[in-house]
C-alpha positions as a Python dict, from the first residue, in 0.01 Angstrom:
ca = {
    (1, 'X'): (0, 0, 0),
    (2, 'X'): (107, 95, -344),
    (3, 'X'): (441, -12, -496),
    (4, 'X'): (614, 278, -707),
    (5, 'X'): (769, 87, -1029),
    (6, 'X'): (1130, 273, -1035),
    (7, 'X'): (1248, 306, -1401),
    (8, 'X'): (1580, 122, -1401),
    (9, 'X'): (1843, 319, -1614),
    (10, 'X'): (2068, 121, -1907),
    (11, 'X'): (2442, 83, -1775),
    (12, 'X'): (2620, 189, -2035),
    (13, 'X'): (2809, -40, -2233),
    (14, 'X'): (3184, -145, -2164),
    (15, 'X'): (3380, -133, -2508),
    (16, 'X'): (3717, -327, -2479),
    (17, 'X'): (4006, -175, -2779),
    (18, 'X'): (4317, -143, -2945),
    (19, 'X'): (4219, 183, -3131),
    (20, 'X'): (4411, 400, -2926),
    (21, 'X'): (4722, 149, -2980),
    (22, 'X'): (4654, 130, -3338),
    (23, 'X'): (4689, 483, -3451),
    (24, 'X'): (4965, 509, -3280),
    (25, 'X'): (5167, 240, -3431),
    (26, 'X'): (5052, 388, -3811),
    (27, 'X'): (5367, 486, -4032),
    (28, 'X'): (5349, 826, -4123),
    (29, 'X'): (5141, 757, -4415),
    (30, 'X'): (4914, 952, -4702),
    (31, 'X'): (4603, 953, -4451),
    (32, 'X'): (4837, 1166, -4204),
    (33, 'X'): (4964, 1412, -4501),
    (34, 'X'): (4609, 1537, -4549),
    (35, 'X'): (4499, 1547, -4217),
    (36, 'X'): (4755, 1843, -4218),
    (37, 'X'): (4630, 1999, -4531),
    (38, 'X'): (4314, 1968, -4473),
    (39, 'X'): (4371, 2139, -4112),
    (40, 'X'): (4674, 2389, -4136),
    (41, 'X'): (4422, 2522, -4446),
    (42, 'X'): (4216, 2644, -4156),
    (43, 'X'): (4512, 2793, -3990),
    (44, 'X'): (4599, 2981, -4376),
    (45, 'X'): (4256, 3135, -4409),
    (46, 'X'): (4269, 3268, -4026),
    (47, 'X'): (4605, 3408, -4065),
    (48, 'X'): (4493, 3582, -4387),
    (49, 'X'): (4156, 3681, -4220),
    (50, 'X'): (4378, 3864, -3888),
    (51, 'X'): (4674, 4019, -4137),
    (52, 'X'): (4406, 4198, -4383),
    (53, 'X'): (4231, 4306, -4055),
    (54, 'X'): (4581, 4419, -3928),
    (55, 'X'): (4659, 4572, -4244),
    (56, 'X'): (4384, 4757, -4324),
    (57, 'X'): (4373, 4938, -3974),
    (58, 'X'): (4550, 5270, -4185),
    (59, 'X'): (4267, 5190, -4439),
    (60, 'X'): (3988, 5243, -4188),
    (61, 'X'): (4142, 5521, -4031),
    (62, 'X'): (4158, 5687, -4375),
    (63, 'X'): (3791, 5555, -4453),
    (64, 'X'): (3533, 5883, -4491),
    (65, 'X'): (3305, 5624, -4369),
    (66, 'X'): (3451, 5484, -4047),
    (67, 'X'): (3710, 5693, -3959),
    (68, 'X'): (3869, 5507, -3684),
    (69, 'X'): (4092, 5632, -3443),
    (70, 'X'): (4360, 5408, -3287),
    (71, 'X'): (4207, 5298, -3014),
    (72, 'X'): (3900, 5231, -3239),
    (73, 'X'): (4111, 5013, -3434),
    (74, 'X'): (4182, 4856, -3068),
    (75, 'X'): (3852, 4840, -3013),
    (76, 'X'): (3782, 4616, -3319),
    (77, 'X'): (4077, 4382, -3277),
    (78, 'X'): (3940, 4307, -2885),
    (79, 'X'): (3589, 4248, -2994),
    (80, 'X'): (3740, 4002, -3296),
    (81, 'X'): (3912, 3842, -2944),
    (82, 'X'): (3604, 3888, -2724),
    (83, 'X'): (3414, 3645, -3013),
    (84, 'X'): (3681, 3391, -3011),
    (85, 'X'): (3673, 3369, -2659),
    (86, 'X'): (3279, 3341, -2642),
    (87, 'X'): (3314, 3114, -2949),
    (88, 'X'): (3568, 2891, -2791),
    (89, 'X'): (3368, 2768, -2507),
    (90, 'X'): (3069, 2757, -2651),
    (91, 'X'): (3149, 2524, -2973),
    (92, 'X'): (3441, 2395, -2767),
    (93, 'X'): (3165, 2251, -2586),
    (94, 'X'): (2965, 2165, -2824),
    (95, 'X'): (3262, 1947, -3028),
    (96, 'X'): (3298, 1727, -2664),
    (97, 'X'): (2941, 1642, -2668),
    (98, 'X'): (2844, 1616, -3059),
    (99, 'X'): (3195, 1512, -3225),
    (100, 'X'): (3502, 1689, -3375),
    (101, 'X'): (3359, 1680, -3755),
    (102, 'X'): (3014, 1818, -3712),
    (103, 'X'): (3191, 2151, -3546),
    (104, 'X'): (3382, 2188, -3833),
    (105, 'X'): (3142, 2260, -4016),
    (106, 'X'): (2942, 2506, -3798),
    (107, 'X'): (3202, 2701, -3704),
    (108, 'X'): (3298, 2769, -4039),
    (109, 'X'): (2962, 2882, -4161),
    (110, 'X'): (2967, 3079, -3834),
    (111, 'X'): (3320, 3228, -3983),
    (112, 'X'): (3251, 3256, -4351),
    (113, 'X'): (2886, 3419, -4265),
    (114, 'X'): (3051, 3675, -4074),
    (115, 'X'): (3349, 3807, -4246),
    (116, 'X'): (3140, 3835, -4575),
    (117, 'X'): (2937, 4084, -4355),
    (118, 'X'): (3233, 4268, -4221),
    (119, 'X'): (3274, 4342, -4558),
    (120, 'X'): (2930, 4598, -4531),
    (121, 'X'): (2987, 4761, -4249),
    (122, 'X'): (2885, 5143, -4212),
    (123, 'X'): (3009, 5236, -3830),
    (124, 'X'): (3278, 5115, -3571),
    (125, 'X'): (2976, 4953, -3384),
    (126, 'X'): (2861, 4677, -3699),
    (127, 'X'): (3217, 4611, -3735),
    (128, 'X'): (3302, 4524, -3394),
    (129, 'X'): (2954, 4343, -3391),
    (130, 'X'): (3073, 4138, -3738),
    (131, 'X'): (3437, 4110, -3617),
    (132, 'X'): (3277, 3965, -3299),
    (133, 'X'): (3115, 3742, -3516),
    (134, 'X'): (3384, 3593, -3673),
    (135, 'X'): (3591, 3600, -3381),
    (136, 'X'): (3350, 3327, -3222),
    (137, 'X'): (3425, 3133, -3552),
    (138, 'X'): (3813, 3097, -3529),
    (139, 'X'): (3731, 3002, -3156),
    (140, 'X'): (3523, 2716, -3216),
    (141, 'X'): (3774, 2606, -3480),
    (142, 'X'): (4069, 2623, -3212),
    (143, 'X'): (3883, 2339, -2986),
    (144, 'X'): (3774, 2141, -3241),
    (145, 'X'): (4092, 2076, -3501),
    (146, 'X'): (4338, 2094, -3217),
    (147, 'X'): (4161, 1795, -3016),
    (148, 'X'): (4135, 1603, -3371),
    (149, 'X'): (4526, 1701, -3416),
    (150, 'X'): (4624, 1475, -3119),
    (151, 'X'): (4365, 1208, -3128),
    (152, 'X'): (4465, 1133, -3542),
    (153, 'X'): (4879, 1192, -3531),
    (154, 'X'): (5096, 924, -3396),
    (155, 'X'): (5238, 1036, -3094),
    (156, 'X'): (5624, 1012, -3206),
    (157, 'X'): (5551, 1312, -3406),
    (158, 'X'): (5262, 1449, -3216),
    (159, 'X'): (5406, 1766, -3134),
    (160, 'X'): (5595, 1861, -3442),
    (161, 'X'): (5279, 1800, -3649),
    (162, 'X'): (5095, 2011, -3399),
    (163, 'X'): (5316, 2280, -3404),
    (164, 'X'): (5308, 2311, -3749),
    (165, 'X'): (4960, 2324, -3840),
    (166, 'X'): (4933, 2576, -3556),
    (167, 'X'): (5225, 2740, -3748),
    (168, 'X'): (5055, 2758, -4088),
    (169, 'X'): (4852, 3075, -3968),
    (170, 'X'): (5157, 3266, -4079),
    (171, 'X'): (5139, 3104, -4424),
    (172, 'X'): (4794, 3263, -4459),
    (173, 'X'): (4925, 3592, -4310),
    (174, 'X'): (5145, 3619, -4578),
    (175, 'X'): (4932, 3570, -4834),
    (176, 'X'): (4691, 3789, -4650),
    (177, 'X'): (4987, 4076, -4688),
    (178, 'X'): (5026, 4029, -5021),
    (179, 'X'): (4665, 4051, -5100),
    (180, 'X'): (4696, 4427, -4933),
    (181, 'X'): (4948, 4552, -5088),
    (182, 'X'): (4723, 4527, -5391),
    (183, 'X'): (4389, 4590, -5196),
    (184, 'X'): (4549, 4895, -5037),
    (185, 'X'): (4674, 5051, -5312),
    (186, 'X'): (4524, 5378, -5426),
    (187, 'X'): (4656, 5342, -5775),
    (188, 'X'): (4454, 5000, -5817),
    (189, 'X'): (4188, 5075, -5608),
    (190, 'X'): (3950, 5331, -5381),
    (191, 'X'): (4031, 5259, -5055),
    (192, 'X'): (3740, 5242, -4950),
    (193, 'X'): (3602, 4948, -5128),
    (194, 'X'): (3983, 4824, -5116),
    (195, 'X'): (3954, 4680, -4750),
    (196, 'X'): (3583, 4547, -4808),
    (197, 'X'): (3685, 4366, -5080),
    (198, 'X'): (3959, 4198, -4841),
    (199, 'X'): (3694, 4044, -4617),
    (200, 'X'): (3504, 3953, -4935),
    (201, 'X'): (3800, 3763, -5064),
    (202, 'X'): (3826, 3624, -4703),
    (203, 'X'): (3498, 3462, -4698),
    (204, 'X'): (3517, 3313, -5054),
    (205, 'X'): (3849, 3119, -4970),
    (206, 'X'): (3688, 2974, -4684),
    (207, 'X'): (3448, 2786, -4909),
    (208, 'X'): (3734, 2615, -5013),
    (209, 'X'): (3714, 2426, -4693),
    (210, 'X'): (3402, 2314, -4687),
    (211, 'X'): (3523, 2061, -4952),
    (212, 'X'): (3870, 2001, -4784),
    (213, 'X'): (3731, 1871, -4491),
    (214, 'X'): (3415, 1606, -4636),
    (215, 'X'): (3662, 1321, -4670),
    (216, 'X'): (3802, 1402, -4296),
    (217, 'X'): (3705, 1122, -4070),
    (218, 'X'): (3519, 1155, -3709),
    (219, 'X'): (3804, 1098, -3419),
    (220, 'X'): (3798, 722, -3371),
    (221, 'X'): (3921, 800, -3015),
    (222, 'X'): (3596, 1023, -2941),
    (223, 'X'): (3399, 776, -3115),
    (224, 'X'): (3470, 478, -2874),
    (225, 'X'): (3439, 692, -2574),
    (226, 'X'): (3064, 740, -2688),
    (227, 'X'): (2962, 392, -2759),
    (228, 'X'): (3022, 388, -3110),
    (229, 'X'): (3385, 127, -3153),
    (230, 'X'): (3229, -2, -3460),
    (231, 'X'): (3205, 288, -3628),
    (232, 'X'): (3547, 346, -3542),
    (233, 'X'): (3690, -9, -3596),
    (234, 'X'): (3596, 63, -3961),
    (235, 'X'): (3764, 400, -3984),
    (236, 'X'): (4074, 281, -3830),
    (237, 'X'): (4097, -5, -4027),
    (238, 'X'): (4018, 177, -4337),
    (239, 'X'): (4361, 390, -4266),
    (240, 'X'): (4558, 106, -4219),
    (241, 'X'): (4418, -56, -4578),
    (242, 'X'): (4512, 261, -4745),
    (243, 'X'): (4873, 236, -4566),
    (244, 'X'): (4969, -92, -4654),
    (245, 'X'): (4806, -14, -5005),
    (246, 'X'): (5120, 194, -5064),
    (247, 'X'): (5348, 51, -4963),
    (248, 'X'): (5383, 67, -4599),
    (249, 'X'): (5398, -201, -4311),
    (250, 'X'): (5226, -243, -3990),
    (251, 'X'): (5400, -390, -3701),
    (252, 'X'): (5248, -759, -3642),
    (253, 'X'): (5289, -704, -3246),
    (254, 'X'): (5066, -759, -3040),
    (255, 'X'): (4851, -405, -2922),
    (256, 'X'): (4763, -278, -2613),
    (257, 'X'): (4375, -324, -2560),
    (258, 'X'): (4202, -90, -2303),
    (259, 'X'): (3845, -135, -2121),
    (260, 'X'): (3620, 167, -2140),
    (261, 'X'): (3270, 249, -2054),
    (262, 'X'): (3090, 439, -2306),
    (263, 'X'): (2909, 751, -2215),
    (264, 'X'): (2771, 1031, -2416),
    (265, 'X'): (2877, 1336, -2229),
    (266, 'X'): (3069, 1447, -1968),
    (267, 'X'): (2880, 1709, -1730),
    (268, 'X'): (3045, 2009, -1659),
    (269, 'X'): (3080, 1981, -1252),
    (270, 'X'): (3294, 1707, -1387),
    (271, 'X'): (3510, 1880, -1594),
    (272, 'X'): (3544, 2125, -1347),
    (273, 'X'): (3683, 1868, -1108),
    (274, 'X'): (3935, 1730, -1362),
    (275, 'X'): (4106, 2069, -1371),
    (276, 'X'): (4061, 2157, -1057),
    (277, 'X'): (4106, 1858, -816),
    (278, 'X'): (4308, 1616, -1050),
    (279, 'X'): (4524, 1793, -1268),
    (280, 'X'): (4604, 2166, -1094),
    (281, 'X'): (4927, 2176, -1169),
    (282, 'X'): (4884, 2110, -1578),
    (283, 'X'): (4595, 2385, -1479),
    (284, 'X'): (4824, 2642, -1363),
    (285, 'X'): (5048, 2568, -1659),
    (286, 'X'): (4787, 2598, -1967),
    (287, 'X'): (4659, 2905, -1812),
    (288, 'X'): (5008, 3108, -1771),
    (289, 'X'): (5108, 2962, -2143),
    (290, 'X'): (4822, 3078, -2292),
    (291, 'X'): (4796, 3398, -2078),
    (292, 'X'): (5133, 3523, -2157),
    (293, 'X'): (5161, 3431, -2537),
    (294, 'X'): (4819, 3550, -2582),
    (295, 'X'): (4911, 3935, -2448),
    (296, 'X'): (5249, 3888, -2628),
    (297, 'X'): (5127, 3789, -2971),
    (298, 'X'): (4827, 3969, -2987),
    (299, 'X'): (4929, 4285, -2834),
    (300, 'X'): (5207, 4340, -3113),
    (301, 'X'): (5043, 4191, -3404),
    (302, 'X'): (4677, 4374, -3409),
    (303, 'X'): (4909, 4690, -3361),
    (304, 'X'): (5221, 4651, -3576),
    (305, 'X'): (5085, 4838, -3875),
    (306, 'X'): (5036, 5145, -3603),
    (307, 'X'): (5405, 5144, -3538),
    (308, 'X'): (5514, 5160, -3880),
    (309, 'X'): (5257, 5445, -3981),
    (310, 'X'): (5273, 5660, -3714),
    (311, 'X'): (5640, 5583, -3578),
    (312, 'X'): (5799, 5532, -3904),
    (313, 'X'): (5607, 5701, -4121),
    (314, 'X'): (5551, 5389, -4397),
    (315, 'X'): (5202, 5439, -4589),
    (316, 'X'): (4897, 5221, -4509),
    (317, 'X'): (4936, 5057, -4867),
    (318, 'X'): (5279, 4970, -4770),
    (319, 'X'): (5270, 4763, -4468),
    (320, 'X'): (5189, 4443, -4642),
    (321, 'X'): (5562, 4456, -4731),
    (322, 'X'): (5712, 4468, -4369),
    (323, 'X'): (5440, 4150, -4302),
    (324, 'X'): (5628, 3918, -4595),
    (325, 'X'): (5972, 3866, -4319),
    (326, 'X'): (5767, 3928, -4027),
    (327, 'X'): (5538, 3604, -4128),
    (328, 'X'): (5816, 3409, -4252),
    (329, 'X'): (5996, 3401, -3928),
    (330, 'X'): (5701, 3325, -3785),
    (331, 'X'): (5641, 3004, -3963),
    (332, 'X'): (5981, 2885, -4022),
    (333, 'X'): (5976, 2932, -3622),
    (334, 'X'): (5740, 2612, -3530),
    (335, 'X'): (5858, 2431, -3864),
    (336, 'X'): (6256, 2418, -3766),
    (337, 'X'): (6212, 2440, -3402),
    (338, 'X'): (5904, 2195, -3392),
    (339, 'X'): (6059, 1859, -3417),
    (340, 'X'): (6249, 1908, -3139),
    (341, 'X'): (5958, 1898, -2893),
    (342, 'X'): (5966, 1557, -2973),
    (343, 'X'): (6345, 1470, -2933),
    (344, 'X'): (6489, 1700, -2677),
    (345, 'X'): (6117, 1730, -2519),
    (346, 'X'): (5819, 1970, -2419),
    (347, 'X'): (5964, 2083, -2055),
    (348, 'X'): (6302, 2191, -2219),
    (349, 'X'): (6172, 2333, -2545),
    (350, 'X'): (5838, 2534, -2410),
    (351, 'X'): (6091, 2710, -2152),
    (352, 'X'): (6341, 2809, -2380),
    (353, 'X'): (6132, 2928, -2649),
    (354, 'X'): (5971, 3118, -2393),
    (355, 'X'): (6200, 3277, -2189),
    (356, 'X'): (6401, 3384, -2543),
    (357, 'X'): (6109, 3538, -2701),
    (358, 'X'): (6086, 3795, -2403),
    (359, 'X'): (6455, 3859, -2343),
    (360, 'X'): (6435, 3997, -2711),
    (361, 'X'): (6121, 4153, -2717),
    (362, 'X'): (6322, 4348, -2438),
    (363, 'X'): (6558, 4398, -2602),
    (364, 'X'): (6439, 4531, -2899),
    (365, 'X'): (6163, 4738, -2700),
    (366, 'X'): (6465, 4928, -2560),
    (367, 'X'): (6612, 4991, -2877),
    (368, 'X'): (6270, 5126, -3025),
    (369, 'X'): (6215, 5413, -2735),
    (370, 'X'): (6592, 5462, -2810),
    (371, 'X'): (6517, 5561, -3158),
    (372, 'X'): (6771, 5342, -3312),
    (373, 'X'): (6571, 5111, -3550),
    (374, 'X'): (6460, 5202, -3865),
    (375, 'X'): (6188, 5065, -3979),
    (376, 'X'): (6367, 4771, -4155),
    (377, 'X'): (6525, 4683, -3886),
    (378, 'X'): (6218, 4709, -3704),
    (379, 'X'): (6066, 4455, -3893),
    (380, 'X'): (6447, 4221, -3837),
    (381, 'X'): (6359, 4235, -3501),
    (382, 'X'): (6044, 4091, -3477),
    (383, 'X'): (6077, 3889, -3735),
    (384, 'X'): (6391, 3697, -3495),
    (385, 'X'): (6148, 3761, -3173),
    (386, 'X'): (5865, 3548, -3349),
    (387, 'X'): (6061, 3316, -3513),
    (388, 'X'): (6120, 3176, -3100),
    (389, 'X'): (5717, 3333, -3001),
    (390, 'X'): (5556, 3152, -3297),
    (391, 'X'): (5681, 2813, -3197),
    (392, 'X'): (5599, 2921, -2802),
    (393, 'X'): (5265, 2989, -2883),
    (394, 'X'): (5207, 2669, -3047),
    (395, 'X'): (5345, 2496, -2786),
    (396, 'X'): (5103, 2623, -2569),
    (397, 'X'): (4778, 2494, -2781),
    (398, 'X'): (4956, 2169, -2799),
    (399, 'X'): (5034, 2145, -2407),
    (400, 'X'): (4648, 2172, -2296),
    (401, 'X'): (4538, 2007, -2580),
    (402, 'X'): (4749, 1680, -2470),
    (403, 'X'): (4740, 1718, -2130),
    (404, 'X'): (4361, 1664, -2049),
    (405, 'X'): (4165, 1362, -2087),
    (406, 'X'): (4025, 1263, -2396),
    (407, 'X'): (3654, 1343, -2283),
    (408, 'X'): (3704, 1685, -2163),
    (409, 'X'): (4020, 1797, -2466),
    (410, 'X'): (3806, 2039, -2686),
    (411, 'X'): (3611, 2215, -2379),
    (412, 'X'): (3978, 2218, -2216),
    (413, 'X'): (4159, 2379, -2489),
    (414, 'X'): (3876, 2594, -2540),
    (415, 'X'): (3875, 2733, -2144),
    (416, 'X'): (4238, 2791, -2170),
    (417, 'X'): (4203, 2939, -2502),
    (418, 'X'): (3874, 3171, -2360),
    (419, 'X'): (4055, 3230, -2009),
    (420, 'X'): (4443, 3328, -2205),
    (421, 'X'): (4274, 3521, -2462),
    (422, 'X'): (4041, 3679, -2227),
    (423, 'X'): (4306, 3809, -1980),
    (424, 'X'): (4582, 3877, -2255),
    (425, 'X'): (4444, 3895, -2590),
    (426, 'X'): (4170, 4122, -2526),
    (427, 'X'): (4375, 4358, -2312),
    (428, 'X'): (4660, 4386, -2519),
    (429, 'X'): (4534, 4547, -2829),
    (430, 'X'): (4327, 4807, -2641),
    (431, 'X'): (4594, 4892, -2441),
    (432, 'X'): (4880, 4927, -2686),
    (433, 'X'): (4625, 5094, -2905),
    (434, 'X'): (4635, 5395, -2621),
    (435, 'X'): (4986, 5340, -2565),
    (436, 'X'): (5087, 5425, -2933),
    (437, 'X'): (4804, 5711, -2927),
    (438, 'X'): (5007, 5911, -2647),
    (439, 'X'): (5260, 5936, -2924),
    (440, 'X'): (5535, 5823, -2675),
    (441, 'X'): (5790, 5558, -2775),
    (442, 'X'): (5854, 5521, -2411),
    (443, 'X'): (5476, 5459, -2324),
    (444, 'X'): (5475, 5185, -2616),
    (445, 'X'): (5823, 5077, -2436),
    (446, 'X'): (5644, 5023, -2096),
    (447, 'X'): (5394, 4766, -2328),
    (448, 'X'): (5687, 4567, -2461),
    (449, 'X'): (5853, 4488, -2107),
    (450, 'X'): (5518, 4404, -1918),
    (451, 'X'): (5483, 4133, -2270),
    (452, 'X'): (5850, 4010, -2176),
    (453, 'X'): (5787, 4001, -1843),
    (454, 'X'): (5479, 3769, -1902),
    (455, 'X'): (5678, 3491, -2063),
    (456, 'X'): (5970, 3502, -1878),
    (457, 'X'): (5719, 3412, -1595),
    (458, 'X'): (5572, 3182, -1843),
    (459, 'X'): (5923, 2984, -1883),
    (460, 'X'): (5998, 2939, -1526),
    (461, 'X'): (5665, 2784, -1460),
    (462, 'X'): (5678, 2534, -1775),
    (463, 'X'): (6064, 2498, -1698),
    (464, 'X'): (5920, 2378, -1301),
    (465, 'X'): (5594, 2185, -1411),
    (466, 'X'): (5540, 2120, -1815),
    (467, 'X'): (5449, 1758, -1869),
    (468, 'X'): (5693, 1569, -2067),
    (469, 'X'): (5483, 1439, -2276),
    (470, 'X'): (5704, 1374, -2563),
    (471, 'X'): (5641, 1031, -2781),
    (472, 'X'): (5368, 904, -2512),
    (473, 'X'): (5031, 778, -2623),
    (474, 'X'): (4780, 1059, -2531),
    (475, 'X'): (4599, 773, -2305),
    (476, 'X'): (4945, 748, -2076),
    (477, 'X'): (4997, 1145, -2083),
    (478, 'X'): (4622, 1175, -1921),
    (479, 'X'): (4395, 839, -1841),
    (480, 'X'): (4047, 915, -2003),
    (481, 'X'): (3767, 950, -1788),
    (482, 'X'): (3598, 657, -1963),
    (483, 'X'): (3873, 406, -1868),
    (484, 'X'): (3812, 103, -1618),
    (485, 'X'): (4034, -113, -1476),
}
């Protein structure tokens, strides 16, 4: 009789902490300032990469090359969406398993490679394949810097800073409308280099971030969770020398320590039974946040340069103009509104914003079949509708990005990202894009109220089951997998 020699396997190693309690307890200091810069500069270069492709939708129409119709411009903007879906869970993914700073860097190169081909495109098909391209980019970016947002930011200010990185998109969108109203112009150049040269210009600015983000540090909170405390005992501390170095002062108290055992993934069927089994209700949430901001934002803003050129009349060249208050609102939105997530609360804030931004976009939808808005005021009107949407849609990235355990955050946010974009993002553009080519404001009209509709549904389930997780270390809003008792 033979014995069979079973191979025993290691037990992974039990890491006792204070990390968690130590980054919370940091004054806001000039570690935190960067982190922002160094992340919202993301958010810039994909709100200038979306506005030139939003703007440039007359230019491609006009193109003797591509000449796109509207519903191939539709068509574009929902494979850009199909990408970032893809993208999302894949690298989303990927960042739980391998780490929140090696994804930055792939998914940029994945981003930058891409739009610098969009640039060359010769048919609707090799743009939608390049827009798809660096759709999957911007995904992968969404999982990975919002998971590093919460696990680096204090949580007394969590939600404002998340908000407002989130928000910075519209700085880039700005920018993005000022670069085609000089891109676009006949006068400075042919339009049909004009919009290639946008995606070119695109791609070069993203190289910028390459060197932005070197001196970003790997999520000390991901790295004790995979056996690696050491590593971030030393980054941790290192903050806190640089803090005290000017000026500031830690709290002698004594910190919270928690018991973990180290792993270095999480498989999927578990995952699954985190959103499923443990946490459906913050399920149910994420997904009708994301769902309805997703249709809302993305349904107007791939399309709003088709209202003003053929409702209004206003000249491809020209629509960089209407962006300038359109953006503004839509950063000053999360900026103002953002810090009170944090004082009044998530439950209270995530409804109202909500439930406002569709009770205008109503509103206003009414007024457009109506005929009664010029262009202008047009442009008023969604600039006051996203100044409410903008910080709604933020709000939703931040609730399933602090509502999951630490283990499963990027691969969460990326799901509700995928499954939101998916049902509402991708959908949206097409469909508006055959709404407005009926040529029937009323059509368009029936667009806007199924978008309101959507996040007035949106604020009654938030106003029922958001988590208040205002000021709470991300460790009490959702235990970690990891933890032991």
């Amino acid at each position: 009789m033979s014995a069979r020699a079973e191979i025993a396997r290691p037990t992974p190693p039990i890491v006792e902490t204070d990390i968690p309690a130590r980054l919370d307890r940091l004054p806001w200091s000039r570690f935190h300032t960067l982190v922002v810069a160094a992340l919202g500069i993301t958010w810039i270069l994909d709100g200038l990469e979306v506005t030139l492709a939003g703007t440039v939708a007359g230019a491609l129409k006009a193109s003797p090359v591509l000449q796109f119709s509207n519903a191939d411009v539709g068509i574009a903007a929902s494979a850009y969406l199909a990408g970032a879906v893809l993208g999302a869970l894949f690298f989303g993914w990927l960042t739980d398993r391998l780490g929140r700073k090696k994804l930055f860097f792939i998914t940029l190169a994945v981003y930058l490679t891409a739009t610098a081909a969009t640039a060359f495109s010769w048919n609707l098909w090799s743009f939608a394949l390049f827009r798809f391209f660096t759709g999957a980019g911007i995904g992968g970016e969404y999982a990975a810097i919002n998971s590093t947002i919460q696990e680096l930011i204090p949580a007394r200010v969590r939600g404002w800073t998340d908000l407002v990185i989130n928000g910075s998109f519209w700085v880039g969108a700005a920018l993005g409308a000022v670069g085609a109203i000089v891109l676009l112009d006949p006068q400075v150049i042919d339009p049909e280099y004009g919009w290639r040269l946008a995606f070119l210009i695109g791609a070069l600015l993203a190289l910028v971030i390459f060197f932005m983000r070197l001196w970003l540090p790997e999520s000390p909170r991901w790295l004790m969770t995979h056996g690696r405390a050491e590593e971030a005992e030393r980054i941790v501390a290192a903050i806190e020398r640089q803090a005290m170095t000017h000026g500031h002062l830690l709290p002698k108290d004594e910190l919270l320590r928690v018991r973990l055992r180290a792993r270095s993934h999480t498989p999927l069927l578990e995952v699954l039974r985190t959103l499923v089994r443990t946490h459906p209700k913050r399920t149910f949430v994420g997904l009708t946040l994301m769902g309805a901001q997703a249709f809302f934002y993305n349904a107007i803003f791939f399309t709003y340069a088709l209202i003003l050129t053929d409702f209004y009349g206003i000249g491809a060249d020209k629509v960089g103009w209407y962006l300038l208050p359109f953006a503004a609102g839509n950063f000053l939105g999360p900026l103002i509104l953002g810090r009170l997530f944090d004082v009044i609360g998530r439950r209270i804030m995530i409804a109202f914003t909500y439930i406002i931004s569709g009770v205008l976009l109503a509103i206003s939808g009414h007024l457009f079949a109506a005929e009664l808005l010029t262009a202008a005021q047009q442009t008023l009107a969604w600039t006051i509708i996203f100044f409410f949407a903008s910080a709604a849609a933020s709000s939703a990235y931040l609730t399933v990005s602090e509502t999951f355990p630490l283990e499963i955050r990027a691969l969460a946010i990326a799901i509700f990202y995928a499954v939101g974009t998916g049902v509402g993002g991708m959908v949206g553009p097409w469909l508006f894009g055959v709404l407005i080519d009926t040529g029937s404001r009323m059509s368009v009209f029936g667009g806007y109220l199924l978008g309101a509709a959507l996040m007035v549904i949106a604020d009654v389930v938030a106003a029922l089951f958001a988590v208040p997780a205002e000021r709470k270390p991300l460790e009490t809003v959702a235990r970690p997998l990891a933890f032991i008792d």
